[in-house]
Chimera marker file (.cmm) of the C-alpha trace (Angstrom):
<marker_set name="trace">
<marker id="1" x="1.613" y="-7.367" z="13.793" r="1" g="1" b="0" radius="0.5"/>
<marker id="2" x="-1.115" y="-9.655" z="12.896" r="1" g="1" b="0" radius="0.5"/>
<marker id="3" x="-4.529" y="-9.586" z="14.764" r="1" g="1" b="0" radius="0.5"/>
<marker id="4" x="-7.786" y="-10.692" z="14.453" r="1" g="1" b="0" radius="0.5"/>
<marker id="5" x="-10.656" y="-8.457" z="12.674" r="1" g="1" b="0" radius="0.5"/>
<marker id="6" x="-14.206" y="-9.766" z="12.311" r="1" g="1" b="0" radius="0.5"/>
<marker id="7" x="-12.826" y="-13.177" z="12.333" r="1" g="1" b="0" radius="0.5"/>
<marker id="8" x="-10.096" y="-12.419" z="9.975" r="1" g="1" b="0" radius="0.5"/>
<marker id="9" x="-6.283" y="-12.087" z="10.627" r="1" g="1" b="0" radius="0.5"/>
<marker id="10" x="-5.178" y="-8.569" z="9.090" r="1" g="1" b="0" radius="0.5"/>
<marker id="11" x="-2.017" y="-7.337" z="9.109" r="1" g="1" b="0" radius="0.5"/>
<marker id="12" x="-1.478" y="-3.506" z="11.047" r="1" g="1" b="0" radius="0.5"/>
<marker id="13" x="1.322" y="-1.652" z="11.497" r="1" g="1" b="0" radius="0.5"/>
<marker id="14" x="2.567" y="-1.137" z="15.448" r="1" g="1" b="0" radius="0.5"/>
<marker id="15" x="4.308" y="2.340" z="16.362" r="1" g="1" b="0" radius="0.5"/>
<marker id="16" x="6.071" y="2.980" z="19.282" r="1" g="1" b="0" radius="0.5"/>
<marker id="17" x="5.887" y="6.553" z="21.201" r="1" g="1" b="0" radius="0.5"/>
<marker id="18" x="7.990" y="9.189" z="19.808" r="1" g="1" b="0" radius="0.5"/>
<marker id="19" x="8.232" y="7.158" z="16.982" r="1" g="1" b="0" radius="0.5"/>
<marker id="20" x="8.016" y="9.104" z="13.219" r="1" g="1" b="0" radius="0.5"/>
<marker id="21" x="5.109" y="8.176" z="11.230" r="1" g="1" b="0" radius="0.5"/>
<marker id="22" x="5.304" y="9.232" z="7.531" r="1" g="1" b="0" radius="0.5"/>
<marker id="23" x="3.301" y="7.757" z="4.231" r="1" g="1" b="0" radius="0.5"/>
<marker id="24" x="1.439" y="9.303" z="1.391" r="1" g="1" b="0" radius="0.5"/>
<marker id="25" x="-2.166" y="9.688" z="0.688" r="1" g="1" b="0" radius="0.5"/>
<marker id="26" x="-3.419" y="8.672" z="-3.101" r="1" g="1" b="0" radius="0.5"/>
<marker id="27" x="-6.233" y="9.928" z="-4.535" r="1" g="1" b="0" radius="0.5"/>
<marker id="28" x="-7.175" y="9.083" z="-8.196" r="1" g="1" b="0" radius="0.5"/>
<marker id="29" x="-10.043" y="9.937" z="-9.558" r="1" g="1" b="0" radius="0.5"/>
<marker id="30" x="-11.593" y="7.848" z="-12.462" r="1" g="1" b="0" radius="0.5"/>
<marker id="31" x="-10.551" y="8.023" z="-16.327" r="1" g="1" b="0" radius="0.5"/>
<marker id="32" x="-11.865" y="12.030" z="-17.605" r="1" g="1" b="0" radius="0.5"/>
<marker id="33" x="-13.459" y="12.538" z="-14.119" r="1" g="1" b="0" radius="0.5"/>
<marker id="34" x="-13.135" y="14.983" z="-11.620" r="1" g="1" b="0" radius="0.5"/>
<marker id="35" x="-13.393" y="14.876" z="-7.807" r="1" g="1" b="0" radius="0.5"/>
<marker id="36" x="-14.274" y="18.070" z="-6.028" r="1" g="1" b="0" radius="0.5"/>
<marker id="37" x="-13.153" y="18.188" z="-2.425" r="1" g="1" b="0" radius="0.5"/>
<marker id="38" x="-13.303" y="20.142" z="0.606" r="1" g="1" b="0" radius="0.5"/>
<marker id="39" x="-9.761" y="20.119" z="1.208" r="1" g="1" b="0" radius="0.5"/>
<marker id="40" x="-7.880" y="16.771" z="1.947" r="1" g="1" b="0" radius="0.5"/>
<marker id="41" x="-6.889" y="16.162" z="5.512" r="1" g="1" b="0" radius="0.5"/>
<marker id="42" x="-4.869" y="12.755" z="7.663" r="1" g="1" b="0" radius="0.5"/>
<marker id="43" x="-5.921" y="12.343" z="10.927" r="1" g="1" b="0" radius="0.5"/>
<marker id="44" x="-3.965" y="9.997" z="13.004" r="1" g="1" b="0" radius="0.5"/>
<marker id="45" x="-5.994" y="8.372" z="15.839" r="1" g="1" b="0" radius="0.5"/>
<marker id="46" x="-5.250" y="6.690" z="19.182" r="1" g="1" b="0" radius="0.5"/>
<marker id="47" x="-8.586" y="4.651" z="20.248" r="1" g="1" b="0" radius="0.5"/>
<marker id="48" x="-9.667" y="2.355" z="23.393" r="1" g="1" b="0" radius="0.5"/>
<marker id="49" x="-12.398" y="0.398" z="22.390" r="1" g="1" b="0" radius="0.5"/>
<marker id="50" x="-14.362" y="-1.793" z="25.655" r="1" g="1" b="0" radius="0.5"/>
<marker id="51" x="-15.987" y="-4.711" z="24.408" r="1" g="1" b="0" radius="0.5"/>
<marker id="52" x="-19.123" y="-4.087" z="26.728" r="1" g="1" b="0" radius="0.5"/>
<marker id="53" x="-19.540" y="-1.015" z="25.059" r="1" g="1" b="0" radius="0.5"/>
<marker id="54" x="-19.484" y="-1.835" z="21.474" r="1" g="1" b="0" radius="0.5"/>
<marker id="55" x="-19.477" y="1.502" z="18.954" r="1" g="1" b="0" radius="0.5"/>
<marker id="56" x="-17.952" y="3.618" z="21.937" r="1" g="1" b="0" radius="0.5"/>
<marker id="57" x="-14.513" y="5.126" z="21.318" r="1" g="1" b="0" radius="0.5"/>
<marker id="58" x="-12.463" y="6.861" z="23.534" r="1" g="1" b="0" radius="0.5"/>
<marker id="59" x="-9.251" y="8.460" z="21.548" r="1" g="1" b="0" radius="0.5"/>
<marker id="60" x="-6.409" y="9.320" z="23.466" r="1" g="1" b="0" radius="0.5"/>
<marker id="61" x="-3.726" y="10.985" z="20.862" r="1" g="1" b="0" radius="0.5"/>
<marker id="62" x="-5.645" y="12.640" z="18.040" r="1" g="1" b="0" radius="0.5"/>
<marker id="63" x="-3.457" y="14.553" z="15.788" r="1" g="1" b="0" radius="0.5"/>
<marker id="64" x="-4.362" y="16.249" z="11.901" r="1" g="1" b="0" radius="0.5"/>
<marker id="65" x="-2.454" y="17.520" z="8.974" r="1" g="1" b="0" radius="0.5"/>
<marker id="66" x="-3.799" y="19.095" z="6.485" r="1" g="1" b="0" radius="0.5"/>
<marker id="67" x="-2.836" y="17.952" z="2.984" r="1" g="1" b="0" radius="0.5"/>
<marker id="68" x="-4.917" y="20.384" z="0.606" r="1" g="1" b="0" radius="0.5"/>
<marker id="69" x="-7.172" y="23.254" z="0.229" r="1" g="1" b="0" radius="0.5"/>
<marker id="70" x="-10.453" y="22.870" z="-1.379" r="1" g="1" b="0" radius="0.5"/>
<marker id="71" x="-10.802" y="22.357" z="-5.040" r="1" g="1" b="0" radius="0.5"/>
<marker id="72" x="-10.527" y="19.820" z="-7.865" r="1" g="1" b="0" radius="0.5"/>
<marker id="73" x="-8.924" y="17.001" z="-9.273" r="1" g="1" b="0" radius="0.5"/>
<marker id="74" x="-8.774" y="15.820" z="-12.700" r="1" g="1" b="0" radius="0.5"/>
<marker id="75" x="-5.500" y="13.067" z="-12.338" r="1" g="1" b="0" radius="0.5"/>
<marker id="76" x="-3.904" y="11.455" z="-9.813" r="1" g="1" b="0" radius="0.5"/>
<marker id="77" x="-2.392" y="13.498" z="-6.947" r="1" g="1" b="0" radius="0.5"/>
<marker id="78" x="-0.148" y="11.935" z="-4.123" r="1" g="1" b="0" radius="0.5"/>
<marker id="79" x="0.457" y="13.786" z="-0.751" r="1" g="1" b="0" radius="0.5"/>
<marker id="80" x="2.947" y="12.932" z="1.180" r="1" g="1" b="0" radius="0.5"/>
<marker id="81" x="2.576" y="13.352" z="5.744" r="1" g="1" b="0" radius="0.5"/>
<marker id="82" x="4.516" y="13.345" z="8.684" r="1" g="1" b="0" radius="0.5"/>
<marker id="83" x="3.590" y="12.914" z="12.089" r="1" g="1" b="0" radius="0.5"/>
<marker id="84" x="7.057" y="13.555" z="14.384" r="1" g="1" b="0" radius="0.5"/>
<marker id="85" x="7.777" y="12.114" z="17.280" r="1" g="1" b="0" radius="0.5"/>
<marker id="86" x="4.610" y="11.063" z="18.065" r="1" g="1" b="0" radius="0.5"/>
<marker id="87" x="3.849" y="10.684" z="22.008" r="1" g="1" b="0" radius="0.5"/>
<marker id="88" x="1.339" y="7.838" z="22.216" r="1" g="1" b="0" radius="0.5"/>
<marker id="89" x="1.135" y="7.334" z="26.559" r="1" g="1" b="0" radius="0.5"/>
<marker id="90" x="-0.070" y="3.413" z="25.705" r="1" g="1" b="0" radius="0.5"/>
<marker id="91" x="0.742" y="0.327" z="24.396" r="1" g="1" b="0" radius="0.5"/>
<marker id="92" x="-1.505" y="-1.390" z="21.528" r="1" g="1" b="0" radius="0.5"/>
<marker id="93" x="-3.313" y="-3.779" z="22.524" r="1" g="1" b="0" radius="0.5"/>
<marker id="94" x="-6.134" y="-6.397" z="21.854" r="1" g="1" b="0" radius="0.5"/>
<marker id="95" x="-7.651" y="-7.975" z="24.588" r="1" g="1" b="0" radius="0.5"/>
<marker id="96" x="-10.645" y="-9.916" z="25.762" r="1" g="1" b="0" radius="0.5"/>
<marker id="97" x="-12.546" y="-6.922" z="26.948" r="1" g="1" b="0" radius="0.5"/>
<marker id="98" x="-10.894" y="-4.033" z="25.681" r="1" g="1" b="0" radius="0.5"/>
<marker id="99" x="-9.068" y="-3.298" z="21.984" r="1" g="1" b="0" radius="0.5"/>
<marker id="100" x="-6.383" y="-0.302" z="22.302" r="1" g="1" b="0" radius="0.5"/>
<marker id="101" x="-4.639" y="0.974" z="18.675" r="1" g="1" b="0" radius="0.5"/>
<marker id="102" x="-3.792" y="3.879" z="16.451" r="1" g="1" b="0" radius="0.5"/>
<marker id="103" x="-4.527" y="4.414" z="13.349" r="1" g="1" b="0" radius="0.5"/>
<marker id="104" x="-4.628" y="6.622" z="10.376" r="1" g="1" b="0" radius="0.5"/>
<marker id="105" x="-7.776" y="8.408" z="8.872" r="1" g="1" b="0" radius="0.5"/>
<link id1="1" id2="2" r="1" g="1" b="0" radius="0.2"/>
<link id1="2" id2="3" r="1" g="1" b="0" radius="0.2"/>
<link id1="3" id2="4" r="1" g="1" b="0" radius="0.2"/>
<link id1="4" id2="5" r="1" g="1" b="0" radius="0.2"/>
<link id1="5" id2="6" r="1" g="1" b="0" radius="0.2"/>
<link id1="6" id2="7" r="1" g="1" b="0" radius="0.2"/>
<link id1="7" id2="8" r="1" g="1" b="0" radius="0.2"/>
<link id1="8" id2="9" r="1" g="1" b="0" radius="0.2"/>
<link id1="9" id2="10" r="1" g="1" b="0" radius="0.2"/>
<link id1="10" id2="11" r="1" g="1" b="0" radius="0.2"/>
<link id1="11" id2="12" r="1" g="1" b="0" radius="0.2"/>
<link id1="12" id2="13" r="1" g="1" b="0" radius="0.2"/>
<link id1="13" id2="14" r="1" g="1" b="0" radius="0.2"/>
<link id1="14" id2="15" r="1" g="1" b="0" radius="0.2"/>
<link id1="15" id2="16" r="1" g="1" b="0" radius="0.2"/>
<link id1="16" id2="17" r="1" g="1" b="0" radius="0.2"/>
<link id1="17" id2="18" r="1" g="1" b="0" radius="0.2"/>
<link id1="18" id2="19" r="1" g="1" b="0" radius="0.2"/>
<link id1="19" id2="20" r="1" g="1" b="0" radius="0.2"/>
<link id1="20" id2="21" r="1" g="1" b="0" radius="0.2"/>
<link id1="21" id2="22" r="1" g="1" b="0" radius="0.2"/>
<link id1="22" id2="23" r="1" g="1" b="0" radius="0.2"/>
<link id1="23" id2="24" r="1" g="1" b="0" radius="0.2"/>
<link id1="24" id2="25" r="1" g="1" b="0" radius="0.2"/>
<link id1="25" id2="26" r="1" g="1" b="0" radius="0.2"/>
<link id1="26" id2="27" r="1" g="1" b="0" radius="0.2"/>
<link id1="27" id2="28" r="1" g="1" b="0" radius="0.2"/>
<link id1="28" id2="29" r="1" g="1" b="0" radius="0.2"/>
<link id1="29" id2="30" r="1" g="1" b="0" radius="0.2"/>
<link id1="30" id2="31" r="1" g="1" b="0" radius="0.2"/>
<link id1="31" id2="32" r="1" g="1" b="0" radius="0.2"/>
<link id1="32" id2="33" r="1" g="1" b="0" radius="0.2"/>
<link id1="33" id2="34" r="1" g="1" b="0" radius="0.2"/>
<link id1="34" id2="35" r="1" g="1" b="0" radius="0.2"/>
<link id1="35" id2="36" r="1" g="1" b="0" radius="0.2"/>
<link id1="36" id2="37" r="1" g="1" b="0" radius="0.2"/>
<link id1="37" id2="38" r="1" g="1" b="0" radius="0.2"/>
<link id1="38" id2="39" r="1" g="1" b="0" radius="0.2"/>
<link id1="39" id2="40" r="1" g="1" b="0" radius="0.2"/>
<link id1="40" id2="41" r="1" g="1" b="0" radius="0.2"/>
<link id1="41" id2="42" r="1" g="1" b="0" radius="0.2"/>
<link id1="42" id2="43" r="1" g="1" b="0" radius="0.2"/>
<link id1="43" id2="44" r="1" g="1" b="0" radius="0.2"/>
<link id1="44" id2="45" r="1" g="1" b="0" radius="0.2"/>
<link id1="45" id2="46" r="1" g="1" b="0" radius="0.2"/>
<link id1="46" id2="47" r="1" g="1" b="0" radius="0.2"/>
<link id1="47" id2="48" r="1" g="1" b="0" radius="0.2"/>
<link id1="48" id2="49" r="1" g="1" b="0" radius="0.2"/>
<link id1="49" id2="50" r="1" g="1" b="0" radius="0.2"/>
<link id1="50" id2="51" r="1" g="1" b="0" radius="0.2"/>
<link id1="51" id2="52" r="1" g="1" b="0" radius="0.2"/>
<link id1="52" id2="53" r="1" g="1" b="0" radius="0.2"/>
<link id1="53" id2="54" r="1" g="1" b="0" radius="0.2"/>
<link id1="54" id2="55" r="1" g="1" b="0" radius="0.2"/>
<link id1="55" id2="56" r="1" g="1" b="0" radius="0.2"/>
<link id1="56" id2="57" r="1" g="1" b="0" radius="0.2"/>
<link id1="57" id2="58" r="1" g="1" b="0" radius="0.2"/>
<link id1="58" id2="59" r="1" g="1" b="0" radius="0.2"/>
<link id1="59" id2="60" r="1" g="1" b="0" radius="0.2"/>
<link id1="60" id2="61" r="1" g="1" b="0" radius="0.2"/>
<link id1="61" id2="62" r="1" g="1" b="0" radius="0.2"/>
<link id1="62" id2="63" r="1" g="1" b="0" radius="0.2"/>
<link id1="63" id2="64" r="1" g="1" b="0" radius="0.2"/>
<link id1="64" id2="65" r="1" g="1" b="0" radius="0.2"/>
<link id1="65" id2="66" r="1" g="1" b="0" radius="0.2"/>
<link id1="66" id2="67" r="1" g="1" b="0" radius="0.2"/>
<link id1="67" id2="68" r="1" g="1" b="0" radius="0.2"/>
<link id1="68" id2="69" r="1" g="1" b="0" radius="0.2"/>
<link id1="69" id2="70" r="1" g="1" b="0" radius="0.2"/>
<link id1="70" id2="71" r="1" g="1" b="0" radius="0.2"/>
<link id1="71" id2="72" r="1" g="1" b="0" radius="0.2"/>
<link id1="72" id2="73" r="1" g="1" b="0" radius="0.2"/>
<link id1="73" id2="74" r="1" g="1" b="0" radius="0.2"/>
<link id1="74" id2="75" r="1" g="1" b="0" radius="0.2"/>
<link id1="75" id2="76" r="1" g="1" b="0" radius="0.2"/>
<link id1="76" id2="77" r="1" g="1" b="0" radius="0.2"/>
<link id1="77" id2="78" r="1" g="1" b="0" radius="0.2"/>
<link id1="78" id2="79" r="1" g="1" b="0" radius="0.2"/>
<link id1="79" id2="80" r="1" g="1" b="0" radius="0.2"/>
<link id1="80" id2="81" r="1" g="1" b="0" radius="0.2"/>
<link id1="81" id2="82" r="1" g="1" b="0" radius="0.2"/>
<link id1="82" id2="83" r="1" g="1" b="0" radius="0.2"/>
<link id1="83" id2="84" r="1" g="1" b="0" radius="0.2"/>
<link id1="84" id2="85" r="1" g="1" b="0" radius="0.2"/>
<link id1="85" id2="86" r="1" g="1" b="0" radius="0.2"/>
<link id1="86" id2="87" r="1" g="1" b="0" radius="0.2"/>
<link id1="87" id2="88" r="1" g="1" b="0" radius="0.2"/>
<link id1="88" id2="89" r="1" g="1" b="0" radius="0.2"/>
<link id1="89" id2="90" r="1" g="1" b="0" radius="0.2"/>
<link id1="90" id2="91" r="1" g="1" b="0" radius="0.2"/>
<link id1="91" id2="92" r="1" g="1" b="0" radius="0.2"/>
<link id1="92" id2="93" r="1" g="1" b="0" radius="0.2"/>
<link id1="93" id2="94" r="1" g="1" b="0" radius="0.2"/>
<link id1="94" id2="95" r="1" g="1" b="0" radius="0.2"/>
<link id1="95" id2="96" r="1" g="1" b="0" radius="0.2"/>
<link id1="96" id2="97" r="1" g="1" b="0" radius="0.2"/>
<link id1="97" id2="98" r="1" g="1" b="0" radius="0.2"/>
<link id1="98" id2="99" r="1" g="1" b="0" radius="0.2"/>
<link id1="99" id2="100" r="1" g="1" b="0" radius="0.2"/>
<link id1="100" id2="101" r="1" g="1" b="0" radius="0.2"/>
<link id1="101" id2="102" r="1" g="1" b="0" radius="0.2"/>
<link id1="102" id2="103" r="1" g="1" b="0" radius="0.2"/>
<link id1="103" id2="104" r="1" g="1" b="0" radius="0.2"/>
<link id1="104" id2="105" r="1" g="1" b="0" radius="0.2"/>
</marker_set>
């Protein structure tokens, strides 16, 4: 679905409820670097955003996996996820006063 961000037209994915939402997380750290983490984590976010209230957030499905434990990389890793049958109780939507979506974190 194409909407409009910040006066741009970007391209997000729609998901229906009880729909299964899988990907993979990359992380690569630079050339003979290392990246020290706290553990790696997905989140996956339902939001309503009102217009009127710009910055306020009010998440309606909030769901987390987590992908790692702390520690270290030295080369790329890639994690796969899986959210099942996720129940998401509304529709996206983009509106003149109020922006509904979910998305991944």
């Amino acid at each position: 679905v194409r909407v409009k961000e910040n006066d741009q037209t970007v391209l997000v994915p729609l998901f229906q409820s009880q729909e299964t939402i899988i990907g993979e997380v990359i992380i690569e750290p630079a050339r003979g670097k290392k990246v020290e983490h706290n553990g790696v984590k997905i989140e996956l976010l339902g939001q309503i955003e009102l217009y009127f209230e710009r910055g306020n957030f009010y998440d309606f499905t909030s769901l987390v996996r987590e992908l790692d434990v702390p520690g270290n990389l030295y080369e790329r890793k890639t994690y796969p996820f899986e959210f099942s049958t996720v129940e998401m109780p509304h529709e996206s939507y983009n509106g003149i006063n109020v922006r509904l979506r979910v998305k991944a974190t």
